[in-house]
N, C-alpha and C positions, 0 to 999 in steps of 0.2 A: 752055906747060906744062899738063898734062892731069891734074886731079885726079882721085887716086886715092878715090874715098869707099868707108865701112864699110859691111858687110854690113849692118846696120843702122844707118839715120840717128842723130843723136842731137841735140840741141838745143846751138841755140849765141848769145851774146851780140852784141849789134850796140851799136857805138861809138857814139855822138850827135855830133852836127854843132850846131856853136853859131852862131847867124844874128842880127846886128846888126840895132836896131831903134830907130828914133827914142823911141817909147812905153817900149824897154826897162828892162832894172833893174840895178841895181849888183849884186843878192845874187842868189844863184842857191838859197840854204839853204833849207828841208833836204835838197830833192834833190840838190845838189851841193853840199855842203857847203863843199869847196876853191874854190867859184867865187865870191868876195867882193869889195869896192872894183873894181868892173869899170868901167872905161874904154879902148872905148866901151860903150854899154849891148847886153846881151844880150837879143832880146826871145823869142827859140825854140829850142829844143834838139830838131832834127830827129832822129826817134828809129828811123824805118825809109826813110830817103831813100837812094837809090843810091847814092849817093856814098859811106856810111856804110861804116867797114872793121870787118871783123868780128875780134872779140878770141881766135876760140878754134876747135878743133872742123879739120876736114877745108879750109875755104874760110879758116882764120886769114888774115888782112891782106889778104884780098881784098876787094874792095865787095860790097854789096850787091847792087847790078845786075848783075857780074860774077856770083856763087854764083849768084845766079837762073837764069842762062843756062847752069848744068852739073848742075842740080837735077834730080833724077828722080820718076818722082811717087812713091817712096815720103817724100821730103820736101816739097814741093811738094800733094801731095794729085791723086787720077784727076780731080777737077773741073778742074783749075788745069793737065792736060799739055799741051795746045797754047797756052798764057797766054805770049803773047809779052814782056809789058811785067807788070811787079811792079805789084799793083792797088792797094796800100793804104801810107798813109801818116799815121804816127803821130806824136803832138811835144806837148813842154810848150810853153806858151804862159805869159810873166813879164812881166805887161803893169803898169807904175809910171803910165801915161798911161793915158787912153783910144784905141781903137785907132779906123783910118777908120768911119764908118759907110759899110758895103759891102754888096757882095750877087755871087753863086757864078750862074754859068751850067747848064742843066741837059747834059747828053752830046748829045745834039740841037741846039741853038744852040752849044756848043764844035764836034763836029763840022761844021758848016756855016761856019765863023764864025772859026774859032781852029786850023785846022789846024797852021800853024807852032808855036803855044803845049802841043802834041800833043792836040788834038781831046779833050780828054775834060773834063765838068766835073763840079762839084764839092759832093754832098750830105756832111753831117757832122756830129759831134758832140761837144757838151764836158762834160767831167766835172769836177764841181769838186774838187780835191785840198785845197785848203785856200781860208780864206777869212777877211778882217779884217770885224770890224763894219761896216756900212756898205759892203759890194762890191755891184757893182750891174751889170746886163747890158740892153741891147734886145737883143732877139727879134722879129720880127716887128710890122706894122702894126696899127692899132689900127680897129676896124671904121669903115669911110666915109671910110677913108686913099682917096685920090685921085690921079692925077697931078697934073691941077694942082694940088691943093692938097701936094701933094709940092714941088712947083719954087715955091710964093709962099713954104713954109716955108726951103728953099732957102736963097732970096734976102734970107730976113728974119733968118736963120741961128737956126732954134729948130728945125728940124728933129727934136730928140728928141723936142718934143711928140707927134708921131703915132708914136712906138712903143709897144710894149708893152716896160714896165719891169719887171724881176725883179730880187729882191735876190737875191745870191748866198751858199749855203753851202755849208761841206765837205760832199759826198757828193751834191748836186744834180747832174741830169744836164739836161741842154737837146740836142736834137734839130732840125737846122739844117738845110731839104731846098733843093737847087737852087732858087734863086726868091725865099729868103725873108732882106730884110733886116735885119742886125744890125751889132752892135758889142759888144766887152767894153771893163769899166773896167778899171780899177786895185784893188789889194787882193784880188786872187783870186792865184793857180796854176790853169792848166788843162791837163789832158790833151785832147789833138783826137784823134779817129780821123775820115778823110775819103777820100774817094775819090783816088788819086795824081793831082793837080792842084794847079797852084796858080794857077787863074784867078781874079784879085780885079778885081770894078769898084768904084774907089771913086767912095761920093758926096758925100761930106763927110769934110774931114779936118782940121778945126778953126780950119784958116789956117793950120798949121805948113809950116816951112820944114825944107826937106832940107840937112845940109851944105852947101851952095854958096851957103843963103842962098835957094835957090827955093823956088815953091809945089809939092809933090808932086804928080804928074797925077792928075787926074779923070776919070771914064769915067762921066760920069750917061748919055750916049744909049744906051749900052748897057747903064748897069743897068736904066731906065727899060723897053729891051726885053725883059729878062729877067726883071724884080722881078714879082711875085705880087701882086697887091693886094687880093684875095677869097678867100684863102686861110685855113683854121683848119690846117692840117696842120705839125704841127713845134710848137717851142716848150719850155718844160718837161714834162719826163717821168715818169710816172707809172709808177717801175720794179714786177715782179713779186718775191717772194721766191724765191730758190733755196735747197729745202732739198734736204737730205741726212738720210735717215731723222725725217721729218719735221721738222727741225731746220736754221734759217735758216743758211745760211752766206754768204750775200750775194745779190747785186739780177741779173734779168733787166733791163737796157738798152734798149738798143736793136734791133731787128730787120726791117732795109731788105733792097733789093734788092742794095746794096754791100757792107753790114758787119754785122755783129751785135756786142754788145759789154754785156758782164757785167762784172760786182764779184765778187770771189772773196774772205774773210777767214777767217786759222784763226790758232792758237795754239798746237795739241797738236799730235802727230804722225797722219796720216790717212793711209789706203793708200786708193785710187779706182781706175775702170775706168771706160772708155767706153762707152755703148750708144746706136746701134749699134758694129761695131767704126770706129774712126775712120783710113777711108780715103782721104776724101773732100776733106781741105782741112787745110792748115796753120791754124797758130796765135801769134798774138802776146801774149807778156804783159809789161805792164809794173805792176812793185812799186813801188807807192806809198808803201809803208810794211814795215816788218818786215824780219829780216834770217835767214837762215838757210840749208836744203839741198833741192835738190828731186832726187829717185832716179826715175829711168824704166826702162822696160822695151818693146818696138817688140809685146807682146800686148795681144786686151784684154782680157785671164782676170782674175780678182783675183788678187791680188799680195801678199806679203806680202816686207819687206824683204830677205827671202834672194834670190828671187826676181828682185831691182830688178837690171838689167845694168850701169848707169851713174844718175853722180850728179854734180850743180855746185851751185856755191854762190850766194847770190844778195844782192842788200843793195838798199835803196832805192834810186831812181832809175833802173833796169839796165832794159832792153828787150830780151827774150829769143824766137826764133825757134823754134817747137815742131813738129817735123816731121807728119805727116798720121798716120804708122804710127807713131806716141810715146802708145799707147793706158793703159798702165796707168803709175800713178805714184804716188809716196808722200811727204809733206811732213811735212820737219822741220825746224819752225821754231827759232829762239832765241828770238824776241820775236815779238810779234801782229804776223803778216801780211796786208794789204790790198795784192789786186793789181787790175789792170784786164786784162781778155782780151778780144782781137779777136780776129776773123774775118773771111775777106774775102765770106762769102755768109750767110745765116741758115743758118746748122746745126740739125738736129732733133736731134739725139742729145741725153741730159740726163747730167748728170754722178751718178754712183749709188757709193755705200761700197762 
């Protein structure tokens, strides 16, 4: 069947995919409210995974991976028209345990190394959505971290001595590049945005056992090849202000060679415009918080609600696809909205009233 799409694009919601996990958790609240007393435990709500069917719009009940493959670059973005495989991959992360301490291969060692696994690996980052007193993350090695002194901590099992330890709060972002080991505890919610992979070496995973009663595999020779150990790059992030007429409306992020990725919050109603016009790359957002209407329009003029061609509605937890040519828009909330937006390349364009 050969979809018929609109003269212009228009933005559409993508389903989440829920992925069992040892570390997971019973409650999935507030982002999913209806997901409660869950057995077995849920530990990820894949949020932009192919697999993922989309709710609404021109591709309704199609995957992810499927729309990708009929997208034209007025959705898609002129950077992204010969982009054979969807680059970016989003998800909560509802970690009750602590997770393996592991470590992400860089594109270079997956392609050499992991062709079957699809050659690609995997830099990232987490934002913290919320957070209980006492949440706590490693991030990277601590200076004069070593290999061997990697493999005797190992063997002694204290191995988190040599990380660096951050406590975690809401609105903390950490910044995770190919190379560099970590783990999350417990007591947080995260948002990931990552490079579409999911290559994990782990190096330690507590002594838990998998269903069957086994130990979960280990890959220390390969994190050991991959892991950074002289590295200051990554870690916690030191976001920028994004104003709007001089006026804070959320944090500059992250901005790699893969992703870029902003905080966006409002309350009242706003009309925006892109500069330059935004033809260049799709957009992901996902509503942390807040609930309400977002009105588009495929110009990047200013806009005033007459103006807007279409409009959806949006509530926490939702992850929305926002076409390349989706340039002017207008927000109106019910309640104070906190979203997170990705991107699959650093964008220069700044968002302006």
């Amino acid at each position: 069947m050969v979809t018929t799409l609109p003269a212009s694009p228009e933005p559409f919601r993508i389903e989440p995919l829920f992925s069992e996990r040892l570390w997971g958790s019973r409650s999935l609240a507030p982002l999913f409210p209806e997901m409660h007393d869950l057995n077995p435990l849920i530990g990820e709500a894949w949020l932009t995974g192919v697999d993922c069917r989309l709710a609404n719009g021109p591709f309704m009940g199609k995957t992810l991976g499927q729309a990708w493959k009929e997208m034209t670059i007025a959705w898609r973005g002129a950077q992204f028209a010969g982009e054979a495989a969807f680059p970016l991959l989003l998800k909560f992360i509802f970690p009750a345990d602590k997770l393996s301490i592991q470590v992400h291969p860089d594109d270079t060692y997956a392609a050499a190394h992991e062709a079957a696994a699809g050659g690609r690996g995997k830099t990232e980052m987490w934002y913290v959505v919320s957070a209980e007193p006492g949440a706590r993350l490693l991030a990277g090695l601590k200076l004069g971290a070593t290999k061997e002194k990697l493999l005797a901590e190992l063997a002694d099992h204290t191995l988190e001595d040599l990380f660096q330890s951050h406590g975690a709060h809401a609105g903390d972002a950490f910044f995770i590049p190919a190379g560099m080991p970590h783990t999350i505890g417990p007591k947080m919610v995260i948002c990931e945005v990552q490079e579409y992979s999911d290559l994990t070496y782990r190096i330690y995973d507590y002594d838990r056992r998998d269903g069957n009663g086994e130990p979960r595999e280990l890959h220390v020779e390969k994190a050991l090849d991959v892991m950074n150990f002289n590295s200051d790059a990554g870690g916690k992030v030191v976001p920028r202000p994004l104003l709007i007429r001089k006026k804070k409306v959320g944090e500059f992020l992250v901005d790699c060679p893969y992703f870029s990725a902003s905080t966006f919050e409002f309350g009242q109603r706003i009309h925006m415009r892109m500069i330059p016009k935004p033809s260049e790359r799709f957009s992901l957002w996902v509503f942390l918080e807040g609930e309400g209407g977002i009105g588009w329009s495929s110009t990047p003029h200013e806009v005033t609600g007459k103006s807007l061609v279409g409009q959806f509605s949006y509530k926490q937890g939702e992850c929305w696809f926002i076409p390349a040519e989706c340039g002017s828009r207008g927000y109106y909330p019910n309640s104070k909205t906190r979203l997170l937006v990705a991107s699959p390349s650093s964008p220069k364009n700044e968002l302006e009233k």
